[in-house]
C-alpha positions as CSV (number, residue, x, y, z in Angstrom):
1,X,27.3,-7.4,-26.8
2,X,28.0,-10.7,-26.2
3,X,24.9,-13.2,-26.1
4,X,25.9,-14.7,-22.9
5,X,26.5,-11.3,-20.9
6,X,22.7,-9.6,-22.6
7,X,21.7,-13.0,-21.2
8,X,22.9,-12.6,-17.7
9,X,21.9,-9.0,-17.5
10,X,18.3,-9.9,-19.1
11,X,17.9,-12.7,-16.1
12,X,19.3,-10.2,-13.6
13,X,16.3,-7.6,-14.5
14,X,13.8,-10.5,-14.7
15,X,15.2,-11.6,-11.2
16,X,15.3,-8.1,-9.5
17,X,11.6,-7.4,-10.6
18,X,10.6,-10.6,-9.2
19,X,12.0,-10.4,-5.8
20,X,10.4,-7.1,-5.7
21,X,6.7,-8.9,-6.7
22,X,7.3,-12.0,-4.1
23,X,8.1,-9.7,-1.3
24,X,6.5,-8.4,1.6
25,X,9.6,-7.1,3.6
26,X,11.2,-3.9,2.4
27,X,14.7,-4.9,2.3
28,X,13.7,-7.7,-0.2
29,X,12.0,-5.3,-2.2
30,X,15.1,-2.6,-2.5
31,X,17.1,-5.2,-2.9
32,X,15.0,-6.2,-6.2
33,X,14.5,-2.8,-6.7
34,X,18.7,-2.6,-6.6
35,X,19.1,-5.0,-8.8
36,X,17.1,-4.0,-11.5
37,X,19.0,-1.2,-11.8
38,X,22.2,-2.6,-11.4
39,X,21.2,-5.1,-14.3
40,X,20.0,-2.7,-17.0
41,X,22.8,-0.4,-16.6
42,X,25.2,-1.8,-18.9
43,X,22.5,-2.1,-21.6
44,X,21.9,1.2,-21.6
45,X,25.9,2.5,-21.7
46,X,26.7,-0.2,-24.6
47,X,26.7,1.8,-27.2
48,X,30.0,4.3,-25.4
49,X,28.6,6.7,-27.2
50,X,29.0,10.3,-24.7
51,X,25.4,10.9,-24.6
52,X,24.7,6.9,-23.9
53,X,27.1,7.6,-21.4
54,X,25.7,10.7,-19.7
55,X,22.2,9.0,-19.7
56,X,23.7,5.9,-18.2
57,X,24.9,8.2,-15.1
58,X,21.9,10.5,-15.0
59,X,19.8,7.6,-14.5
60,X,22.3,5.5,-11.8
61,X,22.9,8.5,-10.0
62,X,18.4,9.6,-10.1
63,X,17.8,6.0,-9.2
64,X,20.6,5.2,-6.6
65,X,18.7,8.6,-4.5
66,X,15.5,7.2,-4.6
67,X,16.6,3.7,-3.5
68,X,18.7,5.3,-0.8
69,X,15.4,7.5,0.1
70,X,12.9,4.2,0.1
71,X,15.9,2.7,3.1
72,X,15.9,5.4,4.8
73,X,12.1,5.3,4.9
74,X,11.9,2.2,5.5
75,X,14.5,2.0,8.3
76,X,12.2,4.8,9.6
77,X,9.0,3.2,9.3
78,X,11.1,0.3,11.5
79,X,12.5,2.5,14.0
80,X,9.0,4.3,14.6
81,X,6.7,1.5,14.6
82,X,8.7,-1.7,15.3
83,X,7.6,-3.1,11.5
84,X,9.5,-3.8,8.3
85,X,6.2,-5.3,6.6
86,X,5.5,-3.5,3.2
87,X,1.5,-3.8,4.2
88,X,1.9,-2.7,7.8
89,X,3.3,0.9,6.8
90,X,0.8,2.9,8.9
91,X,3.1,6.3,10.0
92,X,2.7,9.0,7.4
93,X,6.3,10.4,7.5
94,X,8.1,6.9,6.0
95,X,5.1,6.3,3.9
96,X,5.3,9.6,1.9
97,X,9.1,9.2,1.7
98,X,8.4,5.8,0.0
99,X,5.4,7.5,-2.1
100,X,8.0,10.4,-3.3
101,X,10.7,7.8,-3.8
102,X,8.9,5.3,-6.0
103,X,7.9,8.4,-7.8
104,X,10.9,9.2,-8.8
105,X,12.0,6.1,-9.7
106,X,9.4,5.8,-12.3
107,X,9.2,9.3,-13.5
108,X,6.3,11.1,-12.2
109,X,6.1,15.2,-12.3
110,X,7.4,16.7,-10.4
111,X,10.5,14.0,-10.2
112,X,10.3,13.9,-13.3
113,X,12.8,15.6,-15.0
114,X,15.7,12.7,-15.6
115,X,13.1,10.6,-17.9
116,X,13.4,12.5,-21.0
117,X,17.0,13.1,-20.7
118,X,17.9,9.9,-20.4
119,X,15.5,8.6,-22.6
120,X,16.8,11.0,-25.5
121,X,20.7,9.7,-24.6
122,X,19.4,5.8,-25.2
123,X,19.0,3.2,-28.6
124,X,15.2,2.7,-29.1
125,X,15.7,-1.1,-27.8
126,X,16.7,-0.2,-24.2
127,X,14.7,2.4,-24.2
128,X,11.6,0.6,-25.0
129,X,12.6,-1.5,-21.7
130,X,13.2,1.5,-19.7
131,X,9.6,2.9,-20.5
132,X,8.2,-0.4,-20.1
133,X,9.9,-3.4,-17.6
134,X,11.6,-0.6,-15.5
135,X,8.1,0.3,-14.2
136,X,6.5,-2.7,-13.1
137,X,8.4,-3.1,-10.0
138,X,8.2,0.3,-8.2
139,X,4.4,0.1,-9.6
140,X,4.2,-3.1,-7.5
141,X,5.1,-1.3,-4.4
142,X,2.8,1.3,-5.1
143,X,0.0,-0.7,-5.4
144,X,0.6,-2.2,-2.3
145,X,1.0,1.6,-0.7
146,X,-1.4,3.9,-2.3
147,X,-4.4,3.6,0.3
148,X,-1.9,5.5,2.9
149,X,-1.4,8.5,0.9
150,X,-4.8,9.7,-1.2
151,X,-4.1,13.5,-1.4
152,X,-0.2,12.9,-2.8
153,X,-1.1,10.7,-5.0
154,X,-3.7,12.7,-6.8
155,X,-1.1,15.8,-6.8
156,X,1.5,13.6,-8.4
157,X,-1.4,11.9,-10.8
158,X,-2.4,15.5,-12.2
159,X,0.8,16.9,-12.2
160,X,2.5,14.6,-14.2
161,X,-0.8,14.4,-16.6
162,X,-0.2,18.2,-17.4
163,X,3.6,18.2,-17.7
164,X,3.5,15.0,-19.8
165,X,1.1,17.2,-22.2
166,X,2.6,20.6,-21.8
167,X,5.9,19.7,-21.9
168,X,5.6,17.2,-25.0
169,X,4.4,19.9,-26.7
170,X,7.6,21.9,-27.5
171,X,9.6,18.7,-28.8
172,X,10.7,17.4,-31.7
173,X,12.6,14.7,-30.8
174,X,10.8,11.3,-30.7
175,X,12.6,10.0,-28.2
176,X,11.8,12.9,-25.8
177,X,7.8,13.0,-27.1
178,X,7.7,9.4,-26.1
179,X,8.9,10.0,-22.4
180,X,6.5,13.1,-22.1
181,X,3.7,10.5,-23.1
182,X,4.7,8.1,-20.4
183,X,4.9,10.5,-17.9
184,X,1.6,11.3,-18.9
185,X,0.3,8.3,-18.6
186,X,1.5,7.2,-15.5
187,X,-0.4,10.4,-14.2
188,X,-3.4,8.6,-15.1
189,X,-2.5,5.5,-13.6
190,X,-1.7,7.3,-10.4
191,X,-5.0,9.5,-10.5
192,X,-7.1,6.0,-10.0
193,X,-4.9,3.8,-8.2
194,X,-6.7,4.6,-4.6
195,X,-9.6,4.2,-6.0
196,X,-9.7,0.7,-8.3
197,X,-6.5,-1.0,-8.5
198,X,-7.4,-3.2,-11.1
199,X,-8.3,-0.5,-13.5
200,X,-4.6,1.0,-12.9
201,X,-3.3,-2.5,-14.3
202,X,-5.2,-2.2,-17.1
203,X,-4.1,0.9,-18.0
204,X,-0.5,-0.1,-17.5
205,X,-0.9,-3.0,-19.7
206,X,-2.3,-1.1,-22.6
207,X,0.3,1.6,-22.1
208,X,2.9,-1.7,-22.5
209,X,1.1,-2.5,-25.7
210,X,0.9,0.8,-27.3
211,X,4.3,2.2,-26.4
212,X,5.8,-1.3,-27.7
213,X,4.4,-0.9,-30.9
214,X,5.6,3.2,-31.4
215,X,8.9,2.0,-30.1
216,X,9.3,-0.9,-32.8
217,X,8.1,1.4,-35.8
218,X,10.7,4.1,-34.9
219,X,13.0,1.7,-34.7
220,X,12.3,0.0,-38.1
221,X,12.0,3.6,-40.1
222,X,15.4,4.2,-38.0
223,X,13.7,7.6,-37.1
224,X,14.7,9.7,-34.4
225,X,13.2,13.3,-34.8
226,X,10.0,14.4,-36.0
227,X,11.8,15.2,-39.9
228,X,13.4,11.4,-40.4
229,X,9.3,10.4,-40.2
230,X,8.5,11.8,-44.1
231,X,10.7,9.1,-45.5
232,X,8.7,6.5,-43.9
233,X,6.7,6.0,-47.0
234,X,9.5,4.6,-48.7
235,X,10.9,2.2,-46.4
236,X,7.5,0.5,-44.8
237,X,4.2,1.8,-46.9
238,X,1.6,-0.3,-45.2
239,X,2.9,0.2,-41.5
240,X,3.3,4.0,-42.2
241,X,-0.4,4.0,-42.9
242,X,-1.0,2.2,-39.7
243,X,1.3,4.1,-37.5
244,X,-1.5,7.3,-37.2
245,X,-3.8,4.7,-35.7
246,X,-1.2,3.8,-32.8
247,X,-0.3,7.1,-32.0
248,X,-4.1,7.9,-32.0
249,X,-4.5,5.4,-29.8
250,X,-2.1,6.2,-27.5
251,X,-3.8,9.7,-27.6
252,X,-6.9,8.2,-26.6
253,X,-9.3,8.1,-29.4
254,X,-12.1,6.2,-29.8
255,X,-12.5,3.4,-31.3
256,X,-8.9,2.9,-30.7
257,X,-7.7,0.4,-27.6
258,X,-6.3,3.9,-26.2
259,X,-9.6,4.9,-25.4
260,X,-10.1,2.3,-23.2
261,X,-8.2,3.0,-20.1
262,X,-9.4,7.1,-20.0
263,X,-12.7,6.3,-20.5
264,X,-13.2,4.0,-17.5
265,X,-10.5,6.3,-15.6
266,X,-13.1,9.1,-16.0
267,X,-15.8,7.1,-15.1
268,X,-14.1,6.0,-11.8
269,X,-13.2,9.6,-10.9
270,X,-16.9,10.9,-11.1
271,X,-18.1,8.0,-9.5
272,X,-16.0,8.8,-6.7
273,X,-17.1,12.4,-6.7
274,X,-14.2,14.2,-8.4
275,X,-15.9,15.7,-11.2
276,X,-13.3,18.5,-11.5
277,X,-10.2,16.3,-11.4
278,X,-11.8,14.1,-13.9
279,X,-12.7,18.0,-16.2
280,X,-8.6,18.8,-15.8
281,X,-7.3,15.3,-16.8
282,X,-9.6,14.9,-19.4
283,X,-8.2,18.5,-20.7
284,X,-4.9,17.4,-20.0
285,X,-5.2,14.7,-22.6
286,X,-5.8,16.9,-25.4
287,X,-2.5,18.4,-25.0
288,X,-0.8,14.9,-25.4
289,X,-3.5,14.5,-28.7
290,X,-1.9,17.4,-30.1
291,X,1.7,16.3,-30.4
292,X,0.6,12.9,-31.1
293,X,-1.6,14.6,-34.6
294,X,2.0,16.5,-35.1
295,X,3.5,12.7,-35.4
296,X,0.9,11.8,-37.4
297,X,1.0,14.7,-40.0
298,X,4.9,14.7,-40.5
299,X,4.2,10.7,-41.1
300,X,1.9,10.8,-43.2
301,X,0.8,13.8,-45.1
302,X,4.3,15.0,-45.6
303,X,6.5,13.7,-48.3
304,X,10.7,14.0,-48.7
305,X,12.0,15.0,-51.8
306,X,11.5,12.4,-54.4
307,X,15.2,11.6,-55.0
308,X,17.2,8.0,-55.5
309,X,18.0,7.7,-51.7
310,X,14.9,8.4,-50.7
311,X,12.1,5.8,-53.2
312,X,15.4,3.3,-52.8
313,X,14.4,1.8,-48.9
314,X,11.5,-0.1,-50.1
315,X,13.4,-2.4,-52.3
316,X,15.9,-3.3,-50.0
317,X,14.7,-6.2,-47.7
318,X,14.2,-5.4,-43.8
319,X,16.3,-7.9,-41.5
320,X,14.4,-6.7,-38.4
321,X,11.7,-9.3,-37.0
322,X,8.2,-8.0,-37.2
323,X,6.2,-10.4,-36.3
324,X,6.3,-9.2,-32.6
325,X,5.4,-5.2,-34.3
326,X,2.4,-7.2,-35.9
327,X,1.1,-8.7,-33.5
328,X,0.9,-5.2,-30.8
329,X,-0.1,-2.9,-33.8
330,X,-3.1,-5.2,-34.1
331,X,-3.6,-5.0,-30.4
332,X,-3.1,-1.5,-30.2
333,X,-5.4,-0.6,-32.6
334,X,-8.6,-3.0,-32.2
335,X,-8.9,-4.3,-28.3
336,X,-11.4,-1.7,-27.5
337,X,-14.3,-4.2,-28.1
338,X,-12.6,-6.3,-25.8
339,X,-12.7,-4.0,-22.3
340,X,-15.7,-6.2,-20.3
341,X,-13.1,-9.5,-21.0
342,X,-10.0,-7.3,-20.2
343,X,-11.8,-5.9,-16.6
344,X,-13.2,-9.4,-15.3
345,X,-9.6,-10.6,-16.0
346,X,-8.1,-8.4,-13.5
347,X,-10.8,-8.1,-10.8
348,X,-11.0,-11.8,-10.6
């Protein structure tokens, strides 16, 4: 693509996702919400591959309803109360047809059934931004809405926590595995977002950090199913020793930076009397720590056939940049000990 197009498209989503931060009026905020779609839409068809293609309309045509369902809303909320203030959404019918429509937009169960088709049709690289920048700004609105709407929120929250573990189960395409695991973890972020904002932020951040990291090693091993993974001893040695501890950690495991976000997410939960919601989440997660072991076995404890094309990789020199992979494997894998710094930073 030429450089000066990916640049205008790349300033486009910045620009969408910041309109959609600085506003407080709900046009202003589909608008943003428009643009960002509008803007990563010839990223993702690029390629003119068919499936790149059938992603590309599967996710215009899923996004262009819920933007059409957060007007309507919104023209409701208007209509029935006289205000088009984001804060000042007070009558339950608009506000759960904004709730439903923001939750489809990012993917949670039971809207979520476009995110790993989509996902599956895409190049690692736009795909990485879909699971990642494409998020923050409907997450914005949501943070701004979720005291209104308590009981759908914690249906969508443990919904999507057991689909994105029951569902990822049955895959073995890594492209698919890694939209199961988003789904799943924006179930957790749903589940305590009426209760502490701020943790829901820090979950979303570490979910950035982890997810970038799997993205960029499936993207330098060039591996797309569960199978292309056993040859990842030949091309990158040291990061295929390292890659178990990022998909652990986006499992959850302690003393991984996963841990983190589920720990205090469990904590909140029971503080706020929900011991059983807190029991099935917690539950829910060992589903996702199942396919994320199945990732780590094919990586490491299973070997291709020791042929020429296979011990070659290693000797050829990588062009890809890695510094930006070193820098969130580290991350991923060690800012557990830093969670009291990470939690005054975001209730300051």
């Amino acid at each position: 693509m030429n450089p000066y197009i990916l640049a205008t498209l790349l300033f486009g989503l910045g620009l969408g996702t910041t309109i959609t931060f600085a506003s407080s009026h709900w046009l202003l905020a589909w608008m943003g919400l428009e643009m960002n779609t509008l803007a990563i839409i010839p990223l993702m068809a690029q390629h003119h591959h068919p499936r790149a293609v059938e992603a590309t309309t599967k996710y215009f045509l899923t996004q262009a309803t819920a933007a059409a369902v957060l007007l309507f809303a919104s023209t409701t909320n208007a209509w029935l109360t006289g205000q088009w203030d984001i804060l000042q959404m007070c009558h339950p019918l608009p506000t759960t047809m904004i709730a439903l429509a923001l939750a489809l937009k990012i993917g949670l169960a039971p809207l979520h059934s476009w995110l790993p088709e989509v996902l599956q049709g895409l190049d690692l690289t736009t795909g990485l931004l879909l699971s990642t920048w494409q998020k923050l700004a409907p997450f914005a609105l949501l943070l701004q809405l979720h005291s209104t709407t308590p009981a759908l929120m914690t249906i969508l929250g443990l919904a999507s926590t057991l689909v994105g573990g029951w569902a990822g189960l049955n895959q073995t395409q890594l492209r698919k595995i890694l939209a199961y695991s988003s789904i799943a973890h924006l179930g957790w972020m749903i589940l305590v977002l009426q209760f502490s904002p701020s943790l829901t932020l820090l979950t979303l951040l570490t979910y950035f950090i982890m997810t970038f990291s799997t993205f960029l090693v499936f993207k330098l091993n060039k591996a797309t199913n569960i199978n292309a993974l056993a040859t990842s001893w030949a091309k990158a040695p040291a990061l295929t020793a390292l890659t178990p501890l990022i998909l652990l950690s986006l499992g959850g495991l302690p003393p991984l930076t996963g841990f983190m976000p589920k720990w205090l997410i469990l904590q909140e939960l029971t503080k706020q009397d929900l011991a059983p919601t807190a029991t099935l989440a917690a539950l829910t997660a060992l589903l996702s720590l199942y396919f994320y072991l199945r990732l780590s076995y094919a990586l490491t404890l299973t070997l291709s056939p020791n042929n020429l094309t296979g011990t070659t990789p290693w000797r050829l020199p990588s062009t890809q940049l890695t510094l930006p992979l070193a820098v969130s494997t580290m991350a991923t894998i060690s800012l557990l000990p830093l969670t009291p710094a990470a939690i005054a930073l975001l209730t300051l």
